[in-house]
C-alpha positions in Angstrom: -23.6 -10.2 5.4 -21.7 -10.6 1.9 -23.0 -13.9 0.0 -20.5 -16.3 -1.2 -20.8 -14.4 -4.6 -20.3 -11.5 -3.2 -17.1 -12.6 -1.5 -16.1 -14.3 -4.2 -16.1 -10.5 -5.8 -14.2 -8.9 -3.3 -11.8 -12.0 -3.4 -11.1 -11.3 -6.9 -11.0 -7.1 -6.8 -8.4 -7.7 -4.3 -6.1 -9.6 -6.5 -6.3 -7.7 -9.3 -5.7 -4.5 -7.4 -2.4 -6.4 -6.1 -1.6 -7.2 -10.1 -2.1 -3.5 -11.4 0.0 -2.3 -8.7 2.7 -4.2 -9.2 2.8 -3.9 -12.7 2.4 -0.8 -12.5 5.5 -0.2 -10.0 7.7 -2.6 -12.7 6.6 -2.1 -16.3 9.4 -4.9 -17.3 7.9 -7.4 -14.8 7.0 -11.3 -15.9 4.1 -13.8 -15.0 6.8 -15.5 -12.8 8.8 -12.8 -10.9 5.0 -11.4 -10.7 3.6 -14.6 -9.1 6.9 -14.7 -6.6 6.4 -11.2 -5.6 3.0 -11.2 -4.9 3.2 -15.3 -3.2 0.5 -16.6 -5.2 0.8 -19.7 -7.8 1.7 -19.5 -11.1 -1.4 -20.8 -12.6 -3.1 -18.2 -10.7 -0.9 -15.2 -12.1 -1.9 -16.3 -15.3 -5.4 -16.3 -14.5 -5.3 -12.9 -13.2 -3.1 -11.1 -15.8 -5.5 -12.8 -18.6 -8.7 -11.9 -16.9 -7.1 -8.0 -16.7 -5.8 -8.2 -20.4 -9.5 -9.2 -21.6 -10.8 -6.4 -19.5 -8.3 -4.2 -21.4 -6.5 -2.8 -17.6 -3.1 -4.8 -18.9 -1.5 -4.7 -22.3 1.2 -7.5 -23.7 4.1 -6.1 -24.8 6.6 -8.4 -26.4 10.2 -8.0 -26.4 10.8 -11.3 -28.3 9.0 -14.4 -29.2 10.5 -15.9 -25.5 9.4 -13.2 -23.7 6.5 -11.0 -22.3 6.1 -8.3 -20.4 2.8 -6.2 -19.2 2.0 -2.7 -18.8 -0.9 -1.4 -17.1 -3.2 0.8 -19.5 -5.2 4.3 -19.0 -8.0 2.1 -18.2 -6.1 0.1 -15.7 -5.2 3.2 -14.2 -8.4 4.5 -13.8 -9.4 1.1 -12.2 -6.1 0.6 -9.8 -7.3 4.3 -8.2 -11.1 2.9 -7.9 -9.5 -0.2 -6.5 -7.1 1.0 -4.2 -9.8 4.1 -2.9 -12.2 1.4 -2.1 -10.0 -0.7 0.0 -8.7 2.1 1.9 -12.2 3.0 2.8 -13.0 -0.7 3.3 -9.5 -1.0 5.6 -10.2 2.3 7.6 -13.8 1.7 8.3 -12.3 -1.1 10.9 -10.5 1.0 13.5 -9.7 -0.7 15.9 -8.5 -3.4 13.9 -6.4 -0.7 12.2 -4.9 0.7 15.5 -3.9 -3.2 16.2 -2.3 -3.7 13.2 -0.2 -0.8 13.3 0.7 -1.3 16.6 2.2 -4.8 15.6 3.8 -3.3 12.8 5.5 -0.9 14.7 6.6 -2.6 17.6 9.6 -5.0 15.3 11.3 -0.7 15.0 12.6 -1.0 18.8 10.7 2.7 19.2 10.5 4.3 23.0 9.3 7.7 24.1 12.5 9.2 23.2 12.3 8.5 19.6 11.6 11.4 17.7 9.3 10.8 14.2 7.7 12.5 11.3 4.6 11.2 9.7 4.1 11.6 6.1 0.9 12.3 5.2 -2.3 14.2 7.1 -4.9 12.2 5.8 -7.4 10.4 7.6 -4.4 7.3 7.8 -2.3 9.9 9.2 -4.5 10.3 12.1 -4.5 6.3 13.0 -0.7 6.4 13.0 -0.3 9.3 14.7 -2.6 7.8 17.4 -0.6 4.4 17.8 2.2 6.2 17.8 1.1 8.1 20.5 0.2 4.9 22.5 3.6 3.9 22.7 4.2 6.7 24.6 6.3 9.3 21.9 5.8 13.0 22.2 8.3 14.0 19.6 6.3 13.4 16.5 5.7 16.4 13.6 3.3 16.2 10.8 4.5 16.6 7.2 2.6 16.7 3.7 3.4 18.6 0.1 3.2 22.9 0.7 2.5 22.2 4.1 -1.1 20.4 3.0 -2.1 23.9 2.1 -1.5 25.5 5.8 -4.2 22.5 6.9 -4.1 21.6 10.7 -3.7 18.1 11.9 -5.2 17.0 15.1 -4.7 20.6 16.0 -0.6 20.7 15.2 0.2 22.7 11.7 1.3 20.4 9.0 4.9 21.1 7.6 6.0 20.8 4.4 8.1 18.1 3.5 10.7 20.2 1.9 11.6 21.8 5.4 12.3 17.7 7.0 15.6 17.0 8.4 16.8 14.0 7.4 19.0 13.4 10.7 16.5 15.0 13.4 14.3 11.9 13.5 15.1 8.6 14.2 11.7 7.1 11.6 9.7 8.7 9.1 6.6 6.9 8.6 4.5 7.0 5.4 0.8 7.3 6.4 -0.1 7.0 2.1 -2.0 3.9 1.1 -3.0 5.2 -2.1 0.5 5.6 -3.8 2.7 4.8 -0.7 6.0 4.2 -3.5 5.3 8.0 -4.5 5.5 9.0 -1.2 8.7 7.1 -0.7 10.3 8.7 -3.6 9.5 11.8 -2.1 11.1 11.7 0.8 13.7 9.9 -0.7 14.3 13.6 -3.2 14.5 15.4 0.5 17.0 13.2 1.6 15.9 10.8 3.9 17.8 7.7 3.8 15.8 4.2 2.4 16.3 2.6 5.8 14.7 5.4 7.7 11.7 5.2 5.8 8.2 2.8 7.1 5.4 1.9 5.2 2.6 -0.1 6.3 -0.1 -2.3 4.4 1.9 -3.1 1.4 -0.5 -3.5 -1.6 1.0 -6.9 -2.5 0.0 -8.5 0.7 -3.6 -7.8 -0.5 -3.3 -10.6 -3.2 -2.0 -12.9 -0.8 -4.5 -12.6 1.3 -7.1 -13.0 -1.6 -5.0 -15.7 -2.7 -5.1 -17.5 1.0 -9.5 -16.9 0.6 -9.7 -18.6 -2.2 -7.6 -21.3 -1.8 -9.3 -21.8 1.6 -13.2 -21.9 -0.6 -11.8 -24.2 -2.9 -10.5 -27.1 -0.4 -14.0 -26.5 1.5 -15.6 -27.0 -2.0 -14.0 -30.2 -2.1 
């Protein structure tokens, strides 16, 4: 069991990974459109994007004296990978509470078993979605990743390559990619698949919401 500290810890890592990624994702982004995007107080965003600045992650740049934007640096890089590879492993550790998750987020797409859909991605995340997508009853479901994932298997299917999807033979394509899910999306977005075709799941920002919610929550019972 995690002491408050401890929480207190995770609380925080979780914010900041939601900052460097969305920095990251908009160079030209401000404390405010920052704070709106990621639903957490101004006076918060501020805290944050100062606290990464000190650490050297985040670098000021300064268009003018009215206005600043941020830019993640090669250290904040290097710590948005760490980040974001620890709560993956954090996230997929709880499987079942995975398969739940996905199951809610997939049920708002109107899917039945004769929906045909390509995952992208045969990672580990790969395998849960494949899995709830199984429960809902679709056969019709082909496995993608880059060069074919290197001729890898998946759950005993061969992995295509991505350059070889048709963009009209499946009714989704759903990213399994937590690390760089926007990457991903580009991606398939090079190959042709239409924006609104396209599913992501576990958006990074919600992270820092979440954190946000915690600590909110720890303050009022500090009170």
């Amino acid at each position: 069991m995690r002491s408050p500290t401890e929480h207190q810890e995770a609380d925080f890592s979780e914010a900041e990974l939601g900052v460097l990624a969305e920095v990251w994702r908009d160079p030209e982004t401000t404390q405010r459109s920052l704070g709106r995007r990621l639903g957490i107080s101004l006076g918060l965003t501020n805290h944050l994007v100062r606290k990464l600045v000190g650490k050297g992650y985040v670098r000021v740049v300064k268009s003018n004296w009215r206005r600043r934007f941020y830019a993640v640096t090669p250290k904040g890089m290097v710590q948005k990978v760490r980040l974001t590879l620890g709560y993956v492993g954090n996230f997929l550790g709880d499987y079942q509470n995975v398969k739940l998750i996905l199951r809610e987020e997939l049920s708002p797409l109107a899917l039945h078993k004769e929906s045909r859909i390509a995952i992208y991605g045969p990672g580990d995340f790969g395998e849960l979605v494949y899995l709830a997508v199984r429960d809902l009853g679709i056969e019709e479901v082909d496995v993608f990743g880059v060069n074919g994932a290197g001729g890898a298997s998946f759950l005993g299917r061969p992995v295509r390559d991505v350059a070889d999807l048709a963009p009209d033979g499946y009714d989704r394509v759903l990213v399994a990619e937590l690390v760089d899910p926007e990457a991903a999306c580009a991606r398939l977005r090079e190959a042709g698949v239409p924006s609104e075709s396209i599913v992501t799941f576990f958006a990074l920002p919600s992270v820092a919401r979440r954190a946000a919610s915690k600590r909110d929550a720890s303050t009022a019972e500090g009170e």
